[in-house]
Each structure stands twice: as C-alpha cells, then as structure tokens.
N, CA, C and O atoms as a printed pandas DataFrame, in Angstrom:
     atom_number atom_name residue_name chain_id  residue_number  x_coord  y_coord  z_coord
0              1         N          UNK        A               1    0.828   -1.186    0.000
1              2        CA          UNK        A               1    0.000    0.000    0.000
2              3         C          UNK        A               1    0.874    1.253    0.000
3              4         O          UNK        A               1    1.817    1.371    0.782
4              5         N          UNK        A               2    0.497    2.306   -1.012
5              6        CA          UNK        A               2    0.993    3.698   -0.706
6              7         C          UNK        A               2    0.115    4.482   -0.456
7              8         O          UNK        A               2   -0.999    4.325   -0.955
8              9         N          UNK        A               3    0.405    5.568    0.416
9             10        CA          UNK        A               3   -0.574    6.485    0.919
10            11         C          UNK        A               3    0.498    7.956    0.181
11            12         O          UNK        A               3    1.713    8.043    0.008
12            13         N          UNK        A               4   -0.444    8.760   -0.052
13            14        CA          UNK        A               4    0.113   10.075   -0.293
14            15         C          UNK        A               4   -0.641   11.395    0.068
15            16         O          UNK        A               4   -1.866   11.474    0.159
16            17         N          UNK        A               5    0.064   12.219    0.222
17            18        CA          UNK        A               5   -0.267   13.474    0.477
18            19         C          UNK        A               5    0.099   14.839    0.415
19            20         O          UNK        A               5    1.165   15.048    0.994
20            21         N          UNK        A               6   -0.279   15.562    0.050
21            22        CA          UNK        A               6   -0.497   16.736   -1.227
22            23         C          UNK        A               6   -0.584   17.557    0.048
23            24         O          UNK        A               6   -1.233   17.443    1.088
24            25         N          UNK        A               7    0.569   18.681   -0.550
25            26        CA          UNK        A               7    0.322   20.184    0.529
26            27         C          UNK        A               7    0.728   21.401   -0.698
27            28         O          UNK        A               7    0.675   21.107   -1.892
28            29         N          UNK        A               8    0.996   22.319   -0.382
29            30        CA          UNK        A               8    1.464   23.762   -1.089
30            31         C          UNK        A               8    1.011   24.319   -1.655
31            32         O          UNK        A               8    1.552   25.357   -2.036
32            33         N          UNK        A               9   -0.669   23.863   -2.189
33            34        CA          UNK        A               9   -1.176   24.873   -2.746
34            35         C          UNK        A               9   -1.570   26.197   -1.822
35            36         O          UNK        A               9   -1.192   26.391   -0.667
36            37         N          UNK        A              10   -2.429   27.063   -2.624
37            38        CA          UNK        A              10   -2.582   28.101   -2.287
38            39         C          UNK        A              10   -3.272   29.201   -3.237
39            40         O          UNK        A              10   -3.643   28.860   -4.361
40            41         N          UNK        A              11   -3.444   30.525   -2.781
41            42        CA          UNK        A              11   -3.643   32.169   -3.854
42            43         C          UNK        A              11   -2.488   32.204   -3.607
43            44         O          UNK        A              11   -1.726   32.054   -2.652
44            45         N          UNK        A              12   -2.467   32.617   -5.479
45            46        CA          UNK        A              12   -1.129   33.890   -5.745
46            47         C          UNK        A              12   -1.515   34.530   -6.735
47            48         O          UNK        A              12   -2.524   34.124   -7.312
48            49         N          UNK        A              13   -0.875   35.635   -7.190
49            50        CA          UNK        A              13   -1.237   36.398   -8.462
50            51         C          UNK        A              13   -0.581   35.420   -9.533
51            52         O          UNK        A              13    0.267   34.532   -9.446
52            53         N          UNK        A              14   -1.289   35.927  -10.531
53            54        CA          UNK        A              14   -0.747   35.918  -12.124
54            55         C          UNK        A              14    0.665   36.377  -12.295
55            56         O          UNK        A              14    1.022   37.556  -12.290
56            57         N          UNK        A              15    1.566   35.149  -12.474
57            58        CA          UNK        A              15    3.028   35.554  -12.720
58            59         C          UNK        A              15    3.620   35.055  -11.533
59            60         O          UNK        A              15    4.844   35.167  -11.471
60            61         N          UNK        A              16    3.119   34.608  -10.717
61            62        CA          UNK        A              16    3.758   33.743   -9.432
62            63         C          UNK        A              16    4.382   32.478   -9.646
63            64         O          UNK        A              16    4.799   31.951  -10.678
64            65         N          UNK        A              17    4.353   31.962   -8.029
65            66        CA          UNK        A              17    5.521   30.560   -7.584
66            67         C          UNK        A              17    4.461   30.081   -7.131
67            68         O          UNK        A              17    3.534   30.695   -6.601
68            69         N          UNK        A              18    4.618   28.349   -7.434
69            70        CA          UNK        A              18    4.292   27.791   -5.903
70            71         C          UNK        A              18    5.233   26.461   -6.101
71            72         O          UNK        A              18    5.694   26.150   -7.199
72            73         N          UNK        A              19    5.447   25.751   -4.951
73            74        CA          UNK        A              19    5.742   24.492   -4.767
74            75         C          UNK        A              19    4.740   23.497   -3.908
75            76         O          UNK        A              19    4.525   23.731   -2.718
76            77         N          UNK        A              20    4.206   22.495   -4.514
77            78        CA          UNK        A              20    3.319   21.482   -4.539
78            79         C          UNK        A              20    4.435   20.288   -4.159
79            80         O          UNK        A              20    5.441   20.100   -4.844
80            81         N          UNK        A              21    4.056   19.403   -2.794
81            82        CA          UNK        A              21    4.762   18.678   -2.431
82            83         C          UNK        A              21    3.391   17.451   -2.295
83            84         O          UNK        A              21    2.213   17.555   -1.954
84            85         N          UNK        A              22    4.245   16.310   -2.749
85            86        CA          UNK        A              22    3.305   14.873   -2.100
86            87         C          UNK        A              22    4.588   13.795   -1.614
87            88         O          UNK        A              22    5.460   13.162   -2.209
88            89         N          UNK        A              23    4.153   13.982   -0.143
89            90        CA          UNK        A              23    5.034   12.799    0.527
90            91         C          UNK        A              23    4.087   11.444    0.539
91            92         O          UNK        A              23    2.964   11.139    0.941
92            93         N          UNK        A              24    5.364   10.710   -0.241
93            94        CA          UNK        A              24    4.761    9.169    0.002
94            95         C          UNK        A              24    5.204    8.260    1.207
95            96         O          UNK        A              24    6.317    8.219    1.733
96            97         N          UNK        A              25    3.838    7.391    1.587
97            98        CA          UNK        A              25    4.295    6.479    2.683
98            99         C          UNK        A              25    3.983    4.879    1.946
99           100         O          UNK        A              25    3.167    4.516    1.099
100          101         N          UNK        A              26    4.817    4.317    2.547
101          102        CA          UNK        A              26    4.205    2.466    2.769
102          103         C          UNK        A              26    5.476    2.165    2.156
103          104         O          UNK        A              26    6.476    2.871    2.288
104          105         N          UNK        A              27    5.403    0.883    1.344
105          106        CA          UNK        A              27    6.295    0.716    0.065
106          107         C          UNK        A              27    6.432    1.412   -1.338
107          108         O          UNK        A              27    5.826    1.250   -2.397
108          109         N          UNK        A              28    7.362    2.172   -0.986
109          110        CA          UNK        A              28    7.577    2.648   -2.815
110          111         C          UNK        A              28    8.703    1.792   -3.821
111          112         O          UNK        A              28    9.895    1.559   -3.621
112          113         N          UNK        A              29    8.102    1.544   -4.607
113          114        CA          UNK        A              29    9.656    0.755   -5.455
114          115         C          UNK        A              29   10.380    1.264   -6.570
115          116         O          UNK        A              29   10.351    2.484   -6.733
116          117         N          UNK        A              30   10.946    0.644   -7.271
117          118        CA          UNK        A              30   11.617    1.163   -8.241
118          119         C          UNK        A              30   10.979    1.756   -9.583
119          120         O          UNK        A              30   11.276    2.708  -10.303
120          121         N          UNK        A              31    9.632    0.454   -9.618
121          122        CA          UNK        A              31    9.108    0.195  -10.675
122          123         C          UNK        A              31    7.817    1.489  -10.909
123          124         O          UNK        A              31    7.543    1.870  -12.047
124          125         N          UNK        A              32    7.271    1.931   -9.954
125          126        CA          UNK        A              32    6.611    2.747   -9.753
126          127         C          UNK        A              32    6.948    3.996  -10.792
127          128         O          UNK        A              32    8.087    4.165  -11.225
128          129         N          UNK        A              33    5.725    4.933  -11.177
129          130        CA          UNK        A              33    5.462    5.906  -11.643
130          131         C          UNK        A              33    4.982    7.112  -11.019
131          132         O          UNK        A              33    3.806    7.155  -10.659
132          133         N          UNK        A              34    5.784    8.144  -10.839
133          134        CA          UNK        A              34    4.670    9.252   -9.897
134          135         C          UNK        A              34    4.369   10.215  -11.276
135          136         O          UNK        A              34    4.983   10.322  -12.338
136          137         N          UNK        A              35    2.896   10.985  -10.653
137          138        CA          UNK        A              35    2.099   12.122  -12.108
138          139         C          UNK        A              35    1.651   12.583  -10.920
139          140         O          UNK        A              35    1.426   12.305   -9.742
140          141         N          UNK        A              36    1.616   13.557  -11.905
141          142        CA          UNK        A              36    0.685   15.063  -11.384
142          143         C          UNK        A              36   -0.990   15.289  -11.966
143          144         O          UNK        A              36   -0.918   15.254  -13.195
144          145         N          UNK        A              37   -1.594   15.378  -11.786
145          146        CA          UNK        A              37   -3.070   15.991  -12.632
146          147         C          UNK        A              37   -3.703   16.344  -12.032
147          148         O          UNK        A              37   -3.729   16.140  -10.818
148          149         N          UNK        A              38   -4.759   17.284  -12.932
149          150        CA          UNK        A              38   -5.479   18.964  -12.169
150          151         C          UNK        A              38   -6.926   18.343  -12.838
151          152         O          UNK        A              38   -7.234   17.471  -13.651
152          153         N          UNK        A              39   -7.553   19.258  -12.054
153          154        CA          UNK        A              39   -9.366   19.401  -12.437
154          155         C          UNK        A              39   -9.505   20.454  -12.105
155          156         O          UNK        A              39   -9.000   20.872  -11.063
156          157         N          UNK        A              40  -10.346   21.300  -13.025
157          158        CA          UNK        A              40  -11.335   22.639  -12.926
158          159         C          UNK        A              40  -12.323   22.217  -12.720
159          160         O          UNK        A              40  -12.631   21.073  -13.053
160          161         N          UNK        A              41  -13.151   23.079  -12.069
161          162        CA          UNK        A              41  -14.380   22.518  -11.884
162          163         C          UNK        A              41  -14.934   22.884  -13.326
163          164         O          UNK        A              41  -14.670   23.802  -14.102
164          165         N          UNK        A              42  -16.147   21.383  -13.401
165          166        CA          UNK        A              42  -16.534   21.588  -14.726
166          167         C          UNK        A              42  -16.297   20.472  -15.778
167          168         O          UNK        A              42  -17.216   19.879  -16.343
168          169         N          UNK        A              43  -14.529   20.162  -16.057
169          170        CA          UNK        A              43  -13.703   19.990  -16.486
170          171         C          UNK        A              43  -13.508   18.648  -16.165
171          172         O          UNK        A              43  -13.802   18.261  -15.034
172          173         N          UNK        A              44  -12.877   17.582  -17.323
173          174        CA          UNK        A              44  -12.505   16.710  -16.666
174          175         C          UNK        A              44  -10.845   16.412  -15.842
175          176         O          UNK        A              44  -10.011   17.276  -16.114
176          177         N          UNK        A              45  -10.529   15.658  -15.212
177          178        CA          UNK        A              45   -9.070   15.356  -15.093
178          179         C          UNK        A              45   -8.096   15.487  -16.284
179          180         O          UNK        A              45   -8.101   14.858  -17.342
180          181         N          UNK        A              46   -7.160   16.573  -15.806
181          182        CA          UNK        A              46   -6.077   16.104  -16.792
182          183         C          UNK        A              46   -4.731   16.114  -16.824
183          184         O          UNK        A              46   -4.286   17.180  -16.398
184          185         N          UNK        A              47   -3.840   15.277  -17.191
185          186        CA          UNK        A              47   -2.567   14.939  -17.145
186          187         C          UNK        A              47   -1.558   16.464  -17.152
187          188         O          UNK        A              47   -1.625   17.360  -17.993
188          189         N          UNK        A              48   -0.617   16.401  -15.904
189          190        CA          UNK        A              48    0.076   17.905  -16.226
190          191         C          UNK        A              48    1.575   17.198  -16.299
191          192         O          UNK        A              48    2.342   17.671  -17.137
192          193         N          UNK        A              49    2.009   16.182  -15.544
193          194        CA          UNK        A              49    3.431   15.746  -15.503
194          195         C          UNK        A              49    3.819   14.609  -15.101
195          196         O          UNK        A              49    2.958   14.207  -14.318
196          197         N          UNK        A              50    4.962   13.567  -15.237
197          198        CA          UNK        A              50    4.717   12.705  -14.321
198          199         C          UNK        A              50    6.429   12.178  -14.874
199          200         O          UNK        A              50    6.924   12.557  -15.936
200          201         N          UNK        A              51    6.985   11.432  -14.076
201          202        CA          UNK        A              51    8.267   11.081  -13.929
202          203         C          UNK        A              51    8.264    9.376  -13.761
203          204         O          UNK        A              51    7.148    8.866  -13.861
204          205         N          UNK        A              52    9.465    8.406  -13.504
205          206        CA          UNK        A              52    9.727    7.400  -12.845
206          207         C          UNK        A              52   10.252    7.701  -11.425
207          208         O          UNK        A              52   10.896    8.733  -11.239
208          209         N          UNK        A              53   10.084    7.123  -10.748
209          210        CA          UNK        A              53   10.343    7.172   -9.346
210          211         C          UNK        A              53   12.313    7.039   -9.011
211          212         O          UNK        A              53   12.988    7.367   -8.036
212          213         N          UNK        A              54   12.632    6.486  -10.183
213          214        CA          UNK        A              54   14.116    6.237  -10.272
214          215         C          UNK        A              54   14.725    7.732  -11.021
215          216         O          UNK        A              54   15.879    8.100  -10.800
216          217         N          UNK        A              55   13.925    8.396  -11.784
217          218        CA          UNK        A              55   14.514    9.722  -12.255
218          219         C          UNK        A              55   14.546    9.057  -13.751
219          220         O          UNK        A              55   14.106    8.018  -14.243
220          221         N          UNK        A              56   15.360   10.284  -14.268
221          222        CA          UNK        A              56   16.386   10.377  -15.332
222          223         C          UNK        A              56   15.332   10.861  -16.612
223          224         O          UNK        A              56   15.793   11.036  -17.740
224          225         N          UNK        A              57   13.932   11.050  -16.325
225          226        CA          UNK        A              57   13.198   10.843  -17.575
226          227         C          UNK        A              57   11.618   12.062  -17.234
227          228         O          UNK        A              57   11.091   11.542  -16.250
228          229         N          UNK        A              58   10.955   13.049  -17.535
229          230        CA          UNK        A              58    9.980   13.467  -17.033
230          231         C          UNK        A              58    8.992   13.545  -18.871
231          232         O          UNK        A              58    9.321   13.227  -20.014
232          233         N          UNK        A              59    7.945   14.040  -18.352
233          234        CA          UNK        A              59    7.110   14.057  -19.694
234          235         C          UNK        A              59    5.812   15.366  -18.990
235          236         O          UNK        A              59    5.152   15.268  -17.956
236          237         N          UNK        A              60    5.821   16.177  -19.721
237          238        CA          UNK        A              60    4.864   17.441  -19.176
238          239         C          UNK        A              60    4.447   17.290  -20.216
239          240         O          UNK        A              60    4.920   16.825  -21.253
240          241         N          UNK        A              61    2.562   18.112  -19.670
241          242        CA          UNK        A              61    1.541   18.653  -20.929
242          243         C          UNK        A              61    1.405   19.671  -21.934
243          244         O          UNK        A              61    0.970   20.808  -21.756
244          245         N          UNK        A              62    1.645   19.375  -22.556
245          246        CA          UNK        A              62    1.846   20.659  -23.443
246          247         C          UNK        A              62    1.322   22.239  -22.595
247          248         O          UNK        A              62    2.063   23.201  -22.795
248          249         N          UNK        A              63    0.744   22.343  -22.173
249          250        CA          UNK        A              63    0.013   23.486  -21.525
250          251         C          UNK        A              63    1.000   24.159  -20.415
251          252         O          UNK        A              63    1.040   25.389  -20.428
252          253         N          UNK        A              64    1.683   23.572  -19.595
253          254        CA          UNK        A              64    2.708   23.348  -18.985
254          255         C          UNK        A              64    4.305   23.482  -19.123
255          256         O          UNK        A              64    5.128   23.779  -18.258
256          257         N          UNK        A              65    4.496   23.151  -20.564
257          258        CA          UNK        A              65    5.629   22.787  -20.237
258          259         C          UNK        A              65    6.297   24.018  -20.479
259          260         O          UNK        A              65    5.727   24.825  -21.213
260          261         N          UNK        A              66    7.669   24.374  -19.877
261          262        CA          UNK        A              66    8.677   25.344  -19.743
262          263         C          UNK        A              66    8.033   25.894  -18.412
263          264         O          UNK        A              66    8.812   26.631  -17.808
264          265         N          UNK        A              67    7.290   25.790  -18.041
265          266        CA          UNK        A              67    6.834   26.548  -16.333
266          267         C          UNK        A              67    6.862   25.530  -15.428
267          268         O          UNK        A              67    7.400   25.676  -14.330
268          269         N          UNK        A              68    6.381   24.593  -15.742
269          270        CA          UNK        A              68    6.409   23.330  -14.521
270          271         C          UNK        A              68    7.241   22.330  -14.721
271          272         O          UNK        A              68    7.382   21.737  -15.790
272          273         N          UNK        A              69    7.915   22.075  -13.528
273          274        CA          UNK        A              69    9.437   21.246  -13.534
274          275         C          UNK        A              69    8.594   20.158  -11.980
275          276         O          UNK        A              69    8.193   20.548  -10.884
276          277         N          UNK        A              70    8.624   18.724  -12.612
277          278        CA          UNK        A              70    8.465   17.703  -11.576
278          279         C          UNK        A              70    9.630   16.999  -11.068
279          280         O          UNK        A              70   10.217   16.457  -12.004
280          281         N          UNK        A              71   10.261   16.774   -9.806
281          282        CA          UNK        A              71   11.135   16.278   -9.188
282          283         C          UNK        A              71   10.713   15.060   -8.216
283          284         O          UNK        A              71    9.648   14.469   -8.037
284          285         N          UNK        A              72   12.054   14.935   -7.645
285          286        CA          UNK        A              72   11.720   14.317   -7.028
286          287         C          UNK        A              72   13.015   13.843   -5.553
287          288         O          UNK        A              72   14.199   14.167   -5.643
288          289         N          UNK        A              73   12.627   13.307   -4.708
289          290        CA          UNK        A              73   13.365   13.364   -3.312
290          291         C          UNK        A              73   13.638   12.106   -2.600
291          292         O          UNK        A              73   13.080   11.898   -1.522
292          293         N          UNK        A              74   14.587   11.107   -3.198
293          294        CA          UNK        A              74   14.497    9.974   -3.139
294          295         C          UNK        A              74   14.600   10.042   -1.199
295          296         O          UNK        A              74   13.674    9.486   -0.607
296          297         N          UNK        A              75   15.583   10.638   -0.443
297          298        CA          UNK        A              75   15.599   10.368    0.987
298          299         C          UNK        A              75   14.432   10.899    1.636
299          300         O          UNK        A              75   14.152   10.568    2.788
300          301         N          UNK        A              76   13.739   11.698    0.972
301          302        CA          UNK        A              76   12.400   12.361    1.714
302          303         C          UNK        A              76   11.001   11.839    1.236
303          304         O          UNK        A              76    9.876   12.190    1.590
304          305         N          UNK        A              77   11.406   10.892    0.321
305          306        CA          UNK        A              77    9.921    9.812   -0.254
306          307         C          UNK        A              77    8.968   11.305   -0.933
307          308         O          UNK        A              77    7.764   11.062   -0.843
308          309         N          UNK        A              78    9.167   12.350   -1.396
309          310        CA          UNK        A              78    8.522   13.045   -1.481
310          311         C          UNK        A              78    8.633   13.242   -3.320
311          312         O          UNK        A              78    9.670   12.966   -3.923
312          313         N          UNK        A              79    7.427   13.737   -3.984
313          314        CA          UNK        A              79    7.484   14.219   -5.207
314          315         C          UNK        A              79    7.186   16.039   -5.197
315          316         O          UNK        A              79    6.397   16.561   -4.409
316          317         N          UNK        A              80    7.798   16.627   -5.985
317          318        CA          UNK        A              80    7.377   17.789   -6.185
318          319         C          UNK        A              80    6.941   18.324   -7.308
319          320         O          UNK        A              80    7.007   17.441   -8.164
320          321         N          UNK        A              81    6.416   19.576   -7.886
321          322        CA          UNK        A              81    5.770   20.160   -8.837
322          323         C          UNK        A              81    6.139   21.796   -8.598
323          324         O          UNK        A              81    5.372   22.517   -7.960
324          325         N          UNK        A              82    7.287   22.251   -9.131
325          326        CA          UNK        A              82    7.572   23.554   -9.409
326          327         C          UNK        A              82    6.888   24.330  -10.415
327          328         O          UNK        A              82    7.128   24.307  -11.622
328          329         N          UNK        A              83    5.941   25.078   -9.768
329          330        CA          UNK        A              83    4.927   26.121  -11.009
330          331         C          UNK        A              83    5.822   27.279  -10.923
331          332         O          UNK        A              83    6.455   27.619   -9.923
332          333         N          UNK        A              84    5.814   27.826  -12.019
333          334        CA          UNK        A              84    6.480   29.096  -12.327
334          335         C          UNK        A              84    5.449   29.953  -13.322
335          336         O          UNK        A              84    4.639   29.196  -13.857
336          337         N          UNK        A              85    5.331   31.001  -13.602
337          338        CA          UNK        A              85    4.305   31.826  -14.462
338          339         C          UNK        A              85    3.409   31.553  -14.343
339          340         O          UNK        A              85    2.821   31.121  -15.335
340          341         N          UNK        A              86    2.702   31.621  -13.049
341          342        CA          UNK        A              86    1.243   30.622  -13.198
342          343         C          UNK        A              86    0.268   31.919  -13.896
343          344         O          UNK        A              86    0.311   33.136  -13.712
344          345         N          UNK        A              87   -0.559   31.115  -14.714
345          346        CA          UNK        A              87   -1.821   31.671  -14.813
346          347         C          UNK        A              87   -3.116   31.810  -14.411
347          348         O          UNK        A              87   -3.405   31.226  -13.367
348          349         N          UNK        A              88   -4.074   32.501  -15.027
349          350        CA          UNK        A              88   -5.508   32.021  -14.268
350          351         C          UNK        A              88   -5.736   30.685  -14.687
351          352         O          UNK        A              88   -6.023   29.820  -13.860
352          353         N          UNK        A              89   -5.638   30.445  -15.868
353          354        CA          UNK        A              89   -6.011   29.093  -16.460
354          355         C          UNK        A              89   -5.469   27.863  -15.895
355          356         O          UNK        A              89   -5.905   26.836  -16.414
356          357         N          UNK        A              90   -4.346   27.680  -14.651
357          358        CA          UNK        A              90   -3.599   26.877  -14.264
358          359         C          UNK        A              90   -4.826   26.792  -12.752
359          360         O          UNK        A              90   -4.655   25.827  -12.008
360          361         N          UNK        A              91   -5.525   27.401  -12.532
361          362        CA          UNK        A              91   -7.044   27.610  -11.292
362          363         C          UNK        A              91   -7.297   25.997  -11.319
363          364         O          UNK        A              91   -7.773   25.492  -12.335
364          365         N          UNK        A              92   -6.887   25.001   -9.899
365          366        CA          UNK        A              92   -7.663   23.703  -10.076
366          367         C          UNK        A              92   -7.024   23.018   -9.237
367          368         O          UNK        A              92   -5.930   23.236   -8.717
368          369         N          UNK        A              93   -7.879   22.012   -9.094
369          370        CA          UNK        A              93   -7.121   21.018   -7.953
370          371         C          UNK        A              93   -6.360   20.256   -8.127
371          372         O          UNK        A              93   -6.786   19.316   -8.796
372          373         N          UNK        A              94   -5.103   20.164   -7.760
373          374        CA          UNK        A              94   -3.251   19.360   -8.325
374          375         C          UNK        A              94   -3.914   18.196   -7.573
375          376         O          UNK        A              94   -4.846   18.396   -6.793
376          377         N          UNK        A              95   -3.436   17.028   -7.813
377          378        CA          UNK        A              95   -3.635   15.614   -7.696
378          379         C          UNK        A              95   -2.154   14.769   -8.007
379          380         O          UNK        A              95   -1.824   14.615   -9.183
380          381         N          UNK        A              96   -1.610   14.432   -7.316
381          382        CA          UNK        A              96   -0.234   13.427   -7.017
382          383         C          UNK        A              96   -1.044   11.790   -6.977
383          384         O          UNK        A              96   -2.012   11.266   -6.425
384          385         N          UNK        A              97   -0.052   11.454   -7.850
385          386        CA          UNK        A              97   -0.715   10.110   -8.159
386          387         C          UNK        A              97    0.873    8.965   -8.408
387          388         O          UNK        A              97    2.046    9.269   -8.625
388          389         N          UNK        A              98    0.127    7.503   -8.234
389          390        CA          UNK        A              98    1.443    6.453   -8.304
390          391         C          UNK        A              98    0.977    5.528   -9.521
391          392         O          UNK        A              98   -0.228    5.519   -9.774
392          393         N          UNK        A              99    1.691    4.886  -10.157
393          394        CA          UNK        A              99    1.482    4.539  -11.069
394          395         C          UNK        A              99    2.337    3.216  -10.628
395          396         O          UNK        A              99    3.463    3.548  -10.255
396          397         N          UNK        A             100    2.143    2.023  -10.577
397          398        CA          UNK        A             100    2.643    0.971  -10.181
398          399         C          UNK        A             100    3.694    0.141  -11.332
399          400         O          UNK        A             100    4.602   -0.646  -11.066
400          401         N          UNK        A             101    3.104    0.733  -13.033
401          402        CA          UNK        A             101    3.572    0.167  -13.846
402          403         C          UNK        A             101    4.629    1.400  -14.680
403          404         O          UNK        A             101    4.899    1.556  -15.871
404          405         N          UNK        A             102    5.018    2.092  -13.520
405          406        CA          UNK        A             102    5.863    3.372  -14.473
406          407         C          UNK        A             102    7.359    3.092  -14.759
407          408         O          UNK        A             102    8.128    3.918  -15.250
408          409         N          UNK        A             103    7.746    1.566  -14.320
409          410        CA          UNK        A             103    9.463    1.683  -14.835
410          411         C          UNK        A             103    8.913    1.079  -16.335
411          412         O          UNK        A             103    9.828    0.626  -17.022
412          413         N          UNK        A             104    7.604    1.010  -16.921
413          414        CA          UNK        A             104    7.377    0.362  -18.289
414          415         C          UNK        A             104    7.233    1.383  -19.030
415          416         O          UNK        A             104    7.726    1.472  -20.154
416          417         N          UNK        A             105    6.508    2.306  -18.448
417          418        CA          UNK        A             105    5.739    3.655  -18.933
418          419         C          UNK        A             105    5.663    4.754  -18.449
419          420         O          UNK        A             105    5.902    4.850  -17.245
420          421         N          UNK        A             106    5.323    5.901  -19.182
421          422        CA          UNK        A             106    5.162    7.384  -18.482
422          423         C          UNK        A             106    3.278    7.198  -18.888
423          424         O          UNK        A             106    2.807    7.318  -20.019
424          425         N          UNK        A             107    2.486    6.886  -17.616
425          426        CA          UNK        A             107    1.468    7.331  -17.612
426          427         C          UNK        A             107    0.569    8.510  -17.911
427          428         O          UNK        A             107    0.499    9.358  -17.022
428          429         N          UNK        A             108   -0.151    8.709  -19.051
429          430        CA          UNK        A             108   -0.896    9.856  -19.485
430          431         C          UNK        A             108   -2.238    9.926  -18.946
431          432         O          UNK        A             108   -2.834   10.998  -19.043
432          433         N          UNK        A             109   -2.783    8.963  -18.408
433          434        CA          UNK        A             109   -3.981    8.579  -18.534
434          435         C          UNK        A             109   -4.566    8.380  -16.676
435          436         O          UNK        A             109   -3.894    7.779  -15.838
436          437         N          UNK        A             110   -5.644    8.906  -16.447
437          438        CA          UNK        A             110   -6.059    9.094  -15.245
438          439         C          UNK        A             110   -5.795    7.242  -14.766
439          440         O          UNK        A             110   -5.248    6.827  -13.744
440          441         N          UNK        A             111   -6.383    6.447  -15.875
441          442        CA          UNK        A             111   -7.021    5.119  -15.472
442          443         C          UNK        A             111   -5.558    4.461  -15.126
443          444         O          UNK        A             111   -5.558    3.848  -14.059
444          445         N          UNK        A             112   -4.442    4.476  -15.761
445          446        CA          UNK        A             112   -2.976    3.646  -15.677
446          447         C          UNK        A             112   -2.599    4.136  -14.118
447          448         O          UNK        A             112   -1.407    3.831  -14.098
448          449         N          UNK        A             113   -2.928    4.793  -12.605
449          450        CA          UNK        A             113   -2.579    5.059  -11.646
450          451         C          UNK        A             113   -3.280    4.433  -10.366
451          452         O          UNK        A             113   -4.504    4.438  -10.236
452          453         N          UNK        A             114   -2.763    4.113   -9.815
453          454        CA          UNK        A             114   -3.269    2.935   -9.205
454          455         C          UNK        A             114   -3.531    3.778   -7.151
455          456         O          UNK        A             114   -4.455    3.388   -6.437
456          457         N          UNK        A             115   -2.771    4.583   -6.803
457          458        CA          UNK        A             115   -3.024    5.817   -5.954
458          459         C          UNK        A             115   -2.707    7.126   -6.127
459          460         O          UNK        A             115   -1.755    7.592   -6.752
460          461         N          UNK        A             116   -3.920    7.920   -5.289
461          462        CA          UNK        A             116   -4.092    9.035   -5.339
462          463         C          UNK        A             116   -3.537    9.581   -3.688
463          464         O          UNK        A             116   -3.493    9.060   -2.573
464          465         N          UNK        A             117   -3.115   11.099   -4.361
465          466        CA          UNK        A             117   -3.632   11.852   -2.940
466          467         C          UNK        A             117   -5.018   12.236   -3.014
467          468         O          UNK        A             117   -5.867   11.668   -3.700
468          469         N          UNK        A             118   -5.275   13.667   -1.943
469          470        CA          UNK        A             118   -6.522   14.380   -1.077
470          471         C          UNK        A             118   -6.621   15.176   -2.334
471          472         O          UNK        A             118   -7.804   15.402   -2.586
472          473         N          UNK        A             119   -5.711   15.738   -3.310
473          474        CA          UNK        A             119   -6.056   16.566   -3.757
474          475         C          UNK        A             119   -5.361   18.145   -3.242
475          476         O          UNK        A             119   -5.506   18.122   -2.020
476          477         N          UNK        A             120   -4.887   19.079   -3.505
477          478        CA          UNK        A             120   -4.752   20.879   -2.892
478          479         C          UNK        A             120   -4.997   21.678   -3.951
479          480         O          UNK        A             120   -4.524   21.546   -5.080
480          481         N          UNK        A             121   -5.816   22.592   -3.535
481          482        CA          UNK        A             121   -6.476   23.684   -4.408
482          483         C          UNK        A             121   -5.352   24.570   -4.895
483          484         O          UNK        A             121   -4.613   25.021   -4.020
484          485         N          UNK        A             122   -5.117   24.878   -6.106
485          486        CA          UNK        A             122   -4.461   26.266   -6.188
486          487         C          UNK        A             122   -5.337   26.944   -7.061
487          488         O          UNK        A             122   -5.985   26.507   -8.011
488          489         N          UNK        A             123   -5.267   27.921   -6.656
489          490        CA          UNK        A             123   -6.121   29.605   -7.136
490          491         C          UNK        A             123   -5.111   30.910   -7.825
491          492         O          UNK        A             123   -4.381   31.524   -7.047
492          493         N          UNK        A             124   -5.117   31.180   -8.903
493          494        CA          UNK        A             124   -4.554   32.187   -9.454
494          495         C          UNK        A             124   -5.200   33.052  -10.103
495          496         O          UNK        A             124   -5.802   32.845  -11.156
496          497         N          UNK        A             125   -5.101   34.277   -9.400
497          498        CA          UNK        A             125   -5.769   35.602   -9.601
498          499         C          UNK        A             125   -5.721   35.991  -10.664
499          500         O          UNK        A             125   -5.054   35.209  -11.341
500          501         N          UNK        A             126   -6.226   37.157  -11.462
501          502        CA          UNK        A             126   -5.633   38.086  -12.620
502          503         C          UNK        A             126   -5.245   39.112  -12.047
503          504         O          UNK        A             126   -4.733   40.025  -12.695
C-alpha cells in the first residue's frame, strides 16, 4: 500500500511561484510511476506531468511545459511540482498520483494510476 499526500497549494497572483509537495508512505519501489493531474471545476481530469520514481526521464503537458518542472526526493519519499508563471487558467485542484507500472511507462492517462492523494487547491488571480 501507498498512501500520499499533497500540501502547497494556495492564492497567488498571475506571474507567481508555488511548490506542490506529495510525501509518500508504505512501500515505494523502483518500478513505480509518480504524475501530477489537475481538475477545474466543470472539467474533466487532466494529465500535467509525471516522472519514474528512479529519475532520469519526465514528460509534461503541453500546456505546462517550460513553467512546470516535476522532481523528485528519493531520501524524503517526497514528489514535487515547481509552477512558475502561473496563470488564471492553471485555477484547479493538483492531484499526485502512483502509477505501479511506471518503470514500463510514463502514464498519461487518469485510469494507468493505481493511488491518489486528497487533492490541494491552487487559485490564481488576474
């Protein structure tokens, strides 16, 4: 079992920072996949980033990419999500997710993730 959990959102203006952290607990392995994905309300889920748990490899959404950088913290079990230039359009709930089959694949797809976090709101003003 992995458990995870999502902190750092927040308000900021248009043209801001944030850092989005999900610390994982239980067993994590090698083989594993961590992603990122957002919902607007309204809107369905959708894919913003996601890495192997071993490194060396990331894959962002087009919408995203050059502003958001996903990492990761092998001694702190933790994944991160560096937003940079946020916009209004970036308004939604970040979602940290594991992907059990990610030393095969970079997961795009809500259904290929096998845990979730709670979810953290971020809000960006105009």
């Amino acid at each position: 079992q992995v458990q995870l959990v999502e902190s750092g959102g927040g308000l900021v203006q248009a043209g801001g920072s944030l850092r989005l952290s999900c610390a994982a607990s239980g067993r994590t392995f090698s083989s594993y996949g961590m992603g990122w994905f957002r919902q607007a309300p309204g809107k369905e889920r959708e894919f913003v980033a996601a890495m192997p748990w071993t490194g060396g490899t990331t894959y962002y959404a087009d919408s995203v990419k050059g502003r958001f950088t996903i990492s990761r913290d092998n001694a702190k079990n933790t994944v991160y999500l560096q937003m940079n230039s946020l916009k209004p359009e970036d308004t939604a709930v970040y979602y940290c997710a594991a992907d059990r089959l990610g030393s095969k694949r970079i997961g795009l797809l809500v259904s290929q993730y096998d845990y979730w976090g709670q979810g953290t709101q971020v809000t960006v003003s105009s």
